[in-house]
C-alpha positions, 0 to 999 in steps of 0.5 A: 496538508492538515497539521494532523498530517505534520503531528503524526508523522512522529509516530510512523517511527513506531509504525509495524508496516507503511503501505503506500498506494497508488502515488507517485511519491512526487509531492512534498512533504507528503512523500517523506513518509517513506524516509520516516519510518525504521529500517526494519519497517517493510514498506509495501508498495502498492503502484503500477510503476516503481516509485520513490527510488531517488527517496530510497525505496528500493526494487528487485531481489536485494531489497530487505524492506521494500515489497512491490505488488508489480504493475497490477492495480491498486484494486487487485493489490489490495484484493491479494493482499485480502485473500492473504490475509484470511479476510474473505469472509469479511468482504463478503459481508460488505459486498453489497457496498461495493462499487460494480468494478469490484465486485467483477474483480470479486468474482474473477478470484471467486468471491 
């Protein structure tokens, strides 16, 4: 990894919310950035399988600061994680950019 990598890992002490995406947080030392930020920091989950729970990431309804999309796609993930957000017009604008495999998942949700 690049020493940016290693220079900013200070700063997700401060981090808001950590999305982690589409790995299997197998790797090291990229998968210690679950363990970097606070308790109060949610970390949102964004993987078809459950992830990182010998790193502390928890499952399930007790879970305070973990949020699992479940077992859809990163692509579907992110596009409910778009329409929650308010951010439809903004995709729109960009569309034209967009890959054909997105732009049917655009259309199976109306956009």
């Amino acid at each position: 990894l690049p020493d940016e990598f290693f220079d900013r890992i200070p700063s997700l002490k401060t981090a808001d919310l950590l999305i982690v995406a589409g790995t299997s947080l197998q790797v090291s030392p990229a998968n210690s950035v679950v363990q970097e930020v606070q308790e109060t920091c949610p970390r949102l989950i964004v993987n078809k399988e459950r992830v990182g729970e010998d790193l502390g990431v928890r499952y399930g309804a007790a879970t305070v600061q973990d949020v699992w999309t479940g077992e859809m796609s990163c692509d579907e993930a992110f596009l409910e994680l778009i329409i929650l957000l308010g951010w439809e017009e903004k995709v729109r604008k960009i569309r034209h950019l967009l890959p054909e495999s997105n732009l049917e998942l655009l259309k199976s949700r109306g956009l």
